[in-house]
C-alpha positions in Angstrom: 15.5 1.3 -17.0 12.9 1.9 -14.3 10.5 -1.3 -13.4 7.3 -1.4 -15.2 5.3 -1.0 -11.7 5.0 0.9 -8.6 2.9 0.0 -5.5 2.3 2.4 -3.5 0.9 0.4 -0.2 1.2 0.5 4.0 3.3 -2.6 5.5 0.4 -3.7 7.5 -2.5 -4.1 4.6 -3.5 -7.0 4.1 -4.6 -5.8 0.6 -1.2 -4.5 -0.8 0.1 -7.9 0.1 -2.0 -9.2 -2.2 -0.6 -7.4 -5.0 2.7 -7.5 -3.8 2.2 -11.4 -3.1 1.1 -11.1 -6.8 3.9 -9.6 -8.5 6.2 -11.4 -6.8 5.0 -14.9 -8.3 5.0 -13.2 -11.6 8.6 -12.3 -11.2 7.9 -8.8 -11.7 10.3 -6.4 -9.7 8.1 -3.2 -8.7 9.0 0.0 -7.1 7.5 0.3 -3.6 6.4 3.2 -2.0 5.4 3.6 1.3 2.0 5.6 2.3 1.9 7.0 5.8 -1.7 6.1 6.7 -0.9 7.3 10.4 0.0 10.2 9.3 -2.9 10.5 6.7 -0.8 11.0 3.4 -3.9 8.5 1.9 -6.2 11.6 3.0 -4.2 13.9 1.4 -5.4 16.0 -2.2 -2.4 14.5 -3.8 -2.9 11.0 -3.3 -6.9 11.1 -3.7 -6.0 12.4 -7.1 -4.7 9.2 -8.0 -6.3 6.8 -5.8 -10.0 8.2 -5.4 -10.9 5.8 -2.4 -8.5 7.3 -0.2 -6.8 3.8 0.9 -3.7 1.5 -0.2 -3.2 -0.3 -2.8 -2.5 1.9 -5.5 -0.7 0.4 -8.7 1.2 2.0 -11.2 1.5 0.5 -14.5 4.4 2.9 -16.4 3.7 0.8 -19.6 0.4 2.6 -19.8 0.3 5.3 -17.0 -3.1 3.5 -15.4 -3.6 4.1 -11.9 -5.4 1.1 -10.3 -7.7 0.8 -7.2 -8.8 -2.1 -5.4 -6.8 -5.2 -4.6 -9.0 -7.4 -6.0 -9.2 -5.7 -9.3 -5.4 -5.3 -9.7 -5.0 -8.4 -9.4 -7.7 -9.5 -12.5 -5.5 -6.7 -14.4 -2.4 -8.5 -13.8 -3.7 -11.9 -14.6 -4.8 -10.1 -18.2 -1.5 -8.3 -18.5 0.5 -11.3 -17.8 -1.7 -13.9 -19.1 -1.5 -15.6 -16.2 -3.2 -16.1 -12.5 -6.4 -15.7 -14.3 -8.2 -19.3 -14.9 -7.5 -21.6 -18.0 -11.3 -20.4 -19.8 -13.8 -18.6 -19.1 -16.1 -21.0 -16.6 -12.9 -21.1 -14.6 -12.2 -17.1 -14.9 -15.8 -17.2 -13.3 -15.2 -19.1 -10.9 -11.8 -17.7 -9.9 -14.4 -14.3 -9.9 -16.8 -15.8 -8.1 -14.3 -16.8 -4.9 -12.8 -13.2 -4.8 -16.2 -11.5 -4.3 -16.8 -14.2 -1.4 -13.4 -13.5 -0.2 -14.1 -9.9 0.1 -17.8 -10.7 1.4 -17.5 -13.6 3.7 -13.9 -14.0 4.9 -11.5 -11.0 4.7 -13.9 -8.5 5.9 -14.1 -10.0 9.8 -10.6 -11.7 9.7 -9.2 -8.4 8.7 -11.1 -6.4 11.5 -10.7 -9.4 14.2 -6.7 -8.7 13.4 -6.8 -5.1 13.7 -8.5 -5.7 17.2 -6.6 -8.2 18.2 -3.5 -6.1 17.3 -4.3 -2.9 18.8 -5.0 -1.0 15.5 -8.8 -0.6 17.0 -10.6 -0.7 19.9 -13.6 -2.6 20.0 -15.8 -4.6 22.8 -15.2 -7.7 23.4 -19.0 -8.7 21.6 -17.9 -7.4 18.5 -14.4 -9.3 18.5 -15.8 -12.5 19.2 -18.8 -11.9 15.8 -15.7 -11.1 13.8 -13.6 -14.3 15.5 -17.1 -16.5 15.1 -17.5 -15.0 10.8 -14.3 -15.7 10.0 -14.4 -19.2 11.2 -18.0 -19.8 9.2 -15.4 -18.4 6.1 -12.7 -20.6 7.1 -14.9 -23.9 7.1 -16.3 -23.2 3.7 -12.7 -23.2 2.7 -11.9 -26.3 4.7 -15.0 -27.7 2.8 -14.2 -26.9 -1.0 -10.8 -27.7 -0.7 -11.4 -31.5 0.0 -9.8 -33.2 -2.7 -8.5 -30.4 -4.6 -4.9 -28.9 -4.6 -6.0 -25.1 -5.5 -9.4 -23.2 -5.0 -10.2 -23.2 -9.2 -9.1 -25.8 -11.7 -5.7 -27.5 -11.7 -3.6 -24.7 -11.4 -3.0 -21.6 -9.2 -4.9 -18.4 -9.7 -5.6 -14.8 -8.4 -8.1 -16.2 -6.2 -6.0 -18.5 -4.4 -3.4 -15.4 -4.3 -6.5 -13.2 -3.0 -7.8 -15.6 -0.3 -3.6 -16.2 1.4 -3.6 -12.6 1.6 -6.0 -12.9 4.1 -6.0 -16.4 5.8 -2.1 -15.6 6.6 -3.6 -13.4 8.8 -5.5 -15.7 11.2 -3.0 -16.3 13.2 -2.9 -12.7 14.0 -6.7 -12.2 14.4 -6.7 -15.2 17.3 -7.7 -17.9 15.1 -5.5 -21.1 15.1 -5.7 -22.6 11.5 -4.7 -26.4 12.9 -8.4 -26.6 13.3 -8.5 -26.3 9.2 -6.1 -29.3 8.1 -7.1 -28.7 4.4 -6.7 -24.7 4.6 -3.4 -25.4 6.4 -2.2 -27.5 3.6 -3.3 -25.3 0.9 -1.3 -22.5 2.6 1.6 -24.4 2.4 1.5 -25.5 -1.0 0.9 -21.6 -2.1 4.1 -20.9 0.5 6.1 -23.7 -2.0 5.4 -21.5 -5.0 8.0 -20.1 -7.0 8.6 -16.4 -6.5 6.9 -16.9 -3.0 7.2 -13.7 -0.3 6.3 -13.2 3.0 4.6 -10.3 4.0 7.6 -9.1 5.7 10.1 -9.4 3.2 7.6 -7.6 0.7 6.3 -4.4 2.3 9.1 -2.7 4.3 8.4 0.3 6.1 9.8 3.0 4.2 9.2 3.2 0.0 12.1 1.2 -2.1 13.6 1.0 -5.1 13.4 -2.5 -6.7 17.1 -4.1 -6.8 
């Protein structure tokens, strides 16, 4: 019996790790397949069908045939599909809301493009590295901040926004930013690293698409 989802994502996103990251502490085997964004496949009148954005990652639910956009919003699907991720009531889904939209605002938008700098993806002057490098760290202290006294970002428990917000501060390392200066947002890493069902990037998102075992 085929698996219930297919990703269709690019090794290198931060965003399909997400979901990947995701499904993998739900226990949900999924069906990988891999989109050649050098070669422009995301570009293509096939894949813009399904994924209207033009960019990874696209999920496949084959309980339902939905196609789904958007990192952020696949992973509120999955926390409603699976019942849970999501927050234990509604203040807490709120909140858990709240910290993915200031993810996406404050933090993953100039870590993400201080990595692909650093890492050769994009050329860039040295000006604009160094505004990415210097947002990022504003991000990364807010973090630092909240996180005193707390074990996880909403409530008492993990959630999507804790899932969300790894699948970008794994990245610092890679966009020059050491995160021993963030004792707190090293610790938290750690503790979502300890999860059950916890993946690194790597051992998620191969290279070529794959079948799940």
């Amino acid at each position: 019996m085929p698996t219930r989802f297919e990703l269709h994502g690019f090794a290198f996103s931060g965003p399909t790790y997400k979901v990947a990251l995701a499904l993998s502490l739900l226990g949900e085997p999924f069906d990988y397949v891999h989109v050649d964004l050098m070669g422009g496949e995301h570009k293509q009148p096939s894949y813009l069908f399904r994924q209207r954005y033009g960019q990874v990652p696209m999920l496949v639910d084959r309980n339902n045939g939905r196609q789904l956009c958007q990192s952020a919003a696949i992973l509120e699907y999955l926390a409603d599909m699976m019942g849970r991720f999501g927050g234990a009531n509604l203040d807490e889904r709120l909140q858990v809301r709240e910290w993915m939209y200031w993810d996406f605002d404050r933090l993953a938008a100039p870590l993400y493009k201080a990595r692909v700098i650093k890492i050769g993806f994009r050329q860039a002057s040295p000006d604009v590295f160094e505004d990415c490098v210097a947002a990022a760290k504003n991000a990364l202290s807010v973090l630092e901040n909240h996180l005193a006294g707390r074990t996880w970002l909403v409530g008492e428990a993990v959630s999507i926004a804790d899932i969300d917000i790894y699948g970008v501060v794994t990245f610092s390392n890679q966009a020059g930013i050491e995160l021993a200066a963030y004792p707190r947002v090293s610790a938290w890493t750690g503790r979502v690293e300890a999860l059950p069902g916890f993946k690194a990037q790597k051992d998620l998102l191969p290279m070529e698409s794959r079948v799940a075992a």
